[in-house]
C-alpha atoms as an extended CHARMM CRD file, in Angstrom:
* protein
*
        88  EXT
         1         1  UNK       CA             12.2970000000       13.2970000000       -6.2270000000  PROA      1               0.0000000000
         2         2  UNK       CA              9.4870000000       10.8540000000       -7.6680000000  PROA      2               0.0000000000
         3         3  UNK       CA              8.7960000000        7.4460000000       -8.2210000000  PROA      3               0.0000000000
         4         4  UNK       CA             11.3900000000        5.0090000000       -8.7160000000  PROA      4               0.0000000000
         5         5  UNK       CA             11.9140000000        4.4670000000      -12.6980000000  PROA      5               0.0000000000
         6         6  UNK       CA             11.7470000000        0.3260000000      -12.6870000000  PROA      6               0.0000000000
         7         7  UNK       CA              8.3350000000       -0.7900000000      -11.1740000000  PROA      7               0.0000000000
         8         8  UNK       CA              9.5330000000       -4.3910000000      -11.1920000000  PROA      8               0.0000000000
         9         9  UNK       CA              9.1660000000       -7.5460000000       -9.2470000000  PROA      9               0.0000000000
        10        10  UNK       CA             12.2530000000       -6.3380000000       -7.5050000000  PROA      10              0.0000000000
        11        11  UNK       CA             10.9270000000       -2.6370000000       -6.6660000000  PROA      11              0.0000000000
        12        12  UNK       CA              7.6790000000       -4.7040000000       -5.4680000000  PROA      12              0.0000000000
        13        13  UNK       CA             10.2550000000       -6.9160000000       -3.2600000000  PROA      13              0.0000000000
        14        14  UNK       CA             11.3140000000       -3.6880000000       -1.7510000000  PROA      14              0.0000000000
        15        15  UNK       CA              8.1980000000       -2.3910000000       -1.3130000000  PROA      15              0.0000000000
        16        16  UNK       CA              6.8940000000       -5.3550000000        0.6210000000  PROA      16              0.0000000000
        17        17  UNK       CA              9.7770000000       -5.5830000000        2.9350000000  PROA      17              0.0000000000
        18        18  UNK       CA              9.8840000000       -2.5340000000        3.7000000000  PROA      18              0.0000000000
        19        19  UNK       CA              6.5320000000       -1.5870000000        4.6290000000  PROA      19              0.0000000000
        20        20  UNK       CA              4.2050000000       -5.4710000000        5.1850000000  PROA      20              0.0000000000
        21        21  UNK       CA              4.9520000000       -5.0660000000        9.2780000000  PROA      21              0.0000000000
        22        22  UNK       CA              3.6190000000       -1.6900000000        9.3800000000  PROA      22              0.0000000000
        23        23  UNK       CA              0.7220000000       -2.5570000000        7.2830000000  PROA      23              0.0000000000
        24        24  UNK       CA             -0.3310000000       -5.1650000000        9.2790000000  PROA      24              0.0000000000
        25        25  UNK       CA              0.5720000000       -3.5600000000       12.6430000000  PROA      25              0.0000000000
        26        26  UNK       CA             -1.6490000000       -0.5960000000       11.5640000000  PROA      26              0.0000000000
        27        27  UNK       CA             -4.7250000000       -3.0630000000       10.9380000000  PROA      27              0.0000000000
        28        28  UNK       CA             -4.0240000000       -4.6930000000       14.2500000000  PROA      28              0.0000000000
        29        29  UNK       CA             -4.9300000000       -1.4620000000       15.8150000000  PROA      29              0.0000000000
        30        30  UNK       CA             -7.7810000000       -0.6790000000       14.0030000000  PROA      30              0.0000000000
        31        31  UNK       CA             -9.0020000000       -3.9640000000       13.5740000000  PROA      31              0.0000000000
        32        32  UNK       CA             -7.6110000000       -5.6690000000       16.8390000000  PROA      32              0.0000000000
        33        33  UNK       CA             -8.0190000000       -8.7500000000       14.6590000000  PROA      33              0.0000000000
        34        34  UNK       CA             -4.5140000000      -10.6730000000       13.2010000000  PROA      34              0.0000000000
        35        35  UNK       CA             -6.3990000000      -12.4980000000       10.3450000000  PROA      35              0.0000000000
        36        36  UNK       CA             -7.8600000000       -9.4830000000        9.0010000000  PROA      36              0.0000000000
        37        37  UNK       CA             -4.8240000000       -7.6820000000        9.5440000000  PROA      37              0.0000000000
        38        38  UNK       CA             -3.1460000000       -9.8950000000        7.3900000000  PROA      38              0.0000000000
        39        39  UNK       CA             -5.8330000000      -10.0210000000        4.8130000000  PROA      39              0.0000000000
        40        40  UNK       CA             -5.6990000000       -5.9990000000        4.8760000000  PROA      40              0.0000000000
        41        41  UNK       CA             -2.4230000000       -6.1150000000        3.6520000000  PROA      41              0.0000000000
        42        42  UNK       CA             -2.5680000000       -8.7290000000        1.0640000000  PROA      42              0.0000000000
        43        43  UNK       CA             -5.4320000000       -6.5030000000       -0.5150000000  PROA      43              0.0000000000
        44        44  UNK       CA             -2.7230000000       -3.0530000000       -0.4240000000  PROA      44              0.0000000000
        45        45  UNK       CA              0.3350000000       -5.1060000000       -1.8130000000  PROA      45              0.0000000000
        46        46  UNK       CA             -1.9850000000       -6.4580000000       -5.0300000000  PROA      46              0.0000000000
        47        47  UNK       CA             -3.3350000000       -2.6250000000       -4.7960000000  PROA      47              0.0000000000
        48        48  UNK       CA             -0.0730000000       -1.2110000000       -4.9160000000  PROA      48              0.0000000000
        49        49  UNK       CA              1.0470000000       -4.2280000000       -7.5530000000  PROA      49              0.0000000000
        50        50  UNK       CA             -1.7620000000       -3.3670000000       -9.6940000000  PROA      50              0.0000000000
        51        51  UNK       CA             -0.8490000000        0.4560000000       -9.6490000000  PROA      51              0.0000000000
        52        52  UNK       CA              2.7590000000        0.2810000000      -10.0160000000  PROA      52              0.0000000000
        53        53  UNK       CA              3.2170000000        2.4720000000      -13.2710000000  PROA      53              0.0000000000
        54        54  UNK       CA              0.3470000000        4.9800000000      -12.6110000000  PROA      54              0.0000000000
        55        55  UNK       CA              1.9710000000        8.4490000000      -12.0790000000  PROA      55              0.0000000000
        56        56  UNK       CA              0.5030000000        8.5890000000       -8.8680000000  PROA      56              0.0000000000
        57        57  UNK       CA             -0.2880000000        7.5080000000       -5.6360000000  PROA      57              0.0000000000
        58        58  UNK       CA             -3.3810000000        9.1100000000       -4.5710000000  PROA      58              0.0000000000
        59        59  UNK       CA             -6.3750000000        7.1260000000       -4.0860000000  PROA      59              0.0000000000
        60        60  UNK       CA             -9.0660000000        7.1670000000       -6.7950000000  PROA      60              0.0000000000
        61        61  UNK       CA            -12.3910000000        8.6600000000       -6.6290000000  PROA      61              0.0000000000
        62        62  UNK       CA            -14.4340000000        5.8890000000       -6.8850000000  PROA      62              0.0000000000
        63        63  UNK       CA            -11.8160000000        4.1320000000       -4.4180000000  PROA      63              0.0000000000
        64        64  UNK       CA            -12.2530000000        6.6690000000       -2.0570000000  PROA      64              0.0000000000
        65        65  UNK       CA            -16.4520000000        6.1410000000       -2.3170000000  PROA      65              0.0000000000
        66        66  UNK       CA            -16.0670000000        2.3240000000       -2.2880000000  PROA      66              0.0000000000
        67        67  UNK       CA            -13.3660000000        1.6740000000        0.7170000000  PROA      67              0.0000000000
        68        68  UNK       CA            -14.1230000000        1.3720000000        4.1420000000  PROA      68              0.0000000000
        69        69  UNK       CA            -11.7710000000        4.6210000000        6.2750000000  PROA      69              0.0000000000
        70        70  UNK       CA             -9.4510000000        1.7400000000        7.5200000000  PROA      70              0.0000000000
        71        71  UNK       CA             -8.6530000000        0.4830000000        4.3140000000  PROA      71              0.0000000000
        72        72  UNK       CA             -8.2920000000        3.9820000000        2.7000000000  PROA      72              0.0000000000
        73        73  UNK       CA             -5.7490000000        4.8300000000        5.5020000000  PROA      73              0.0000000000
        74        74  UNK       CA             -3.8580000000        1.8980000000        4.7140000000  PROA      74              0.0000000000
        75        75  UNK       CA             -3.9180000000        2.1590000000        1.2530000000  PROA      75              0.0000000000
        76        76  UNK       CA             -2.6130000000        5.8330000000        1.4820000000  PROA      76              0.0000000000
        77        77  UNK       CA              0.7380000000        4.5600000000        4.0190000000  PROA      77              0.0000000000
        78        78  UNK       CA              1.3600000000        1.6400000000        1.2050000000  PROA      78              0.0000000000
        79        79  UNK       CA              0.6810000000        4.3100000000       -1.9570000000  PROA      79              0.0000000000
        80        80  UNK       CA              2.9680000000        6.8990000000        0.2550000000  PROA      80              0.0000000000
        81        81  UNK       CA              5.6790000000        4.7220000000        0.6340000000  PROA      81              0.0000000000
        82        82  UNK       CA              5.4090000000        3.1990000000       -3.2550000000  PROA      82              0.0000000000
        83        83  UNK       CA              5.4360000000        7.0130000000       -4.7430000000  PROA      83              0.0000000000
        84        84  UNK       CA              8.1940000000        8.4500000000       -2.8280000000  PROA      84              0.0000000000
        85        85  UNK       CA             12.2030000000        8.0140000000       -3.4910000000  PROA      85              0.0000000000
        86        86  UNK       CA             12.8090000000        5.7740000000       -0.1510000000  PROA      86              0.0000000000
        87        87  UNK       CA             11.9200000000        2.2440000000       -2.3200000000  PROA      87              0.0000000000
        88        88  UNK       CA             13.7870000000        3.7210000000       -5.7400000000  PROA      88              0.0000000000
């Protein structure tokens, strides 16, 4: 169906509530550290803040050359969950 039309504080409320606990569950497995779990998804939200009226939620190149593989795969769940209908 596509992205929600309103990328608003509100859609960002959503987005956060919905998926923060998987985030950070998903960096306490790779990392096995809860401070840099919680960092990990700090940097995805303002990621997926930042991004909120691109048309899409792949990663970009230069992303994909700069990130470490843990952060791309959590980037991808948050940008996933942001460009789908579940959150509109």
């Amino acid at each position: 169906m596509g992205p929600p039309k309103e990328r608003d504080e509100g859609w960002f409320t959503g987005l956060y509530v919905a998926e923060y606990a998987n985030v950070v569950r998903y960096g306490l497995r790779r990392l096995a550290d809860s401070d840099a779990s919680a960092e990990l998804a700090q940097e995805v939200f303002v990621v997926a803040w930042r991004r909120r009226n691109e048309k899409t939620g792949e990663l970009l190149a230069h992303e994909r050359l700069t990130l470490s593989p843990v952060r791309i795969s959590a980037y991808q769940v948050i940008l996933d969950a942001a460009w789908t209908d579940r959150l509109g």
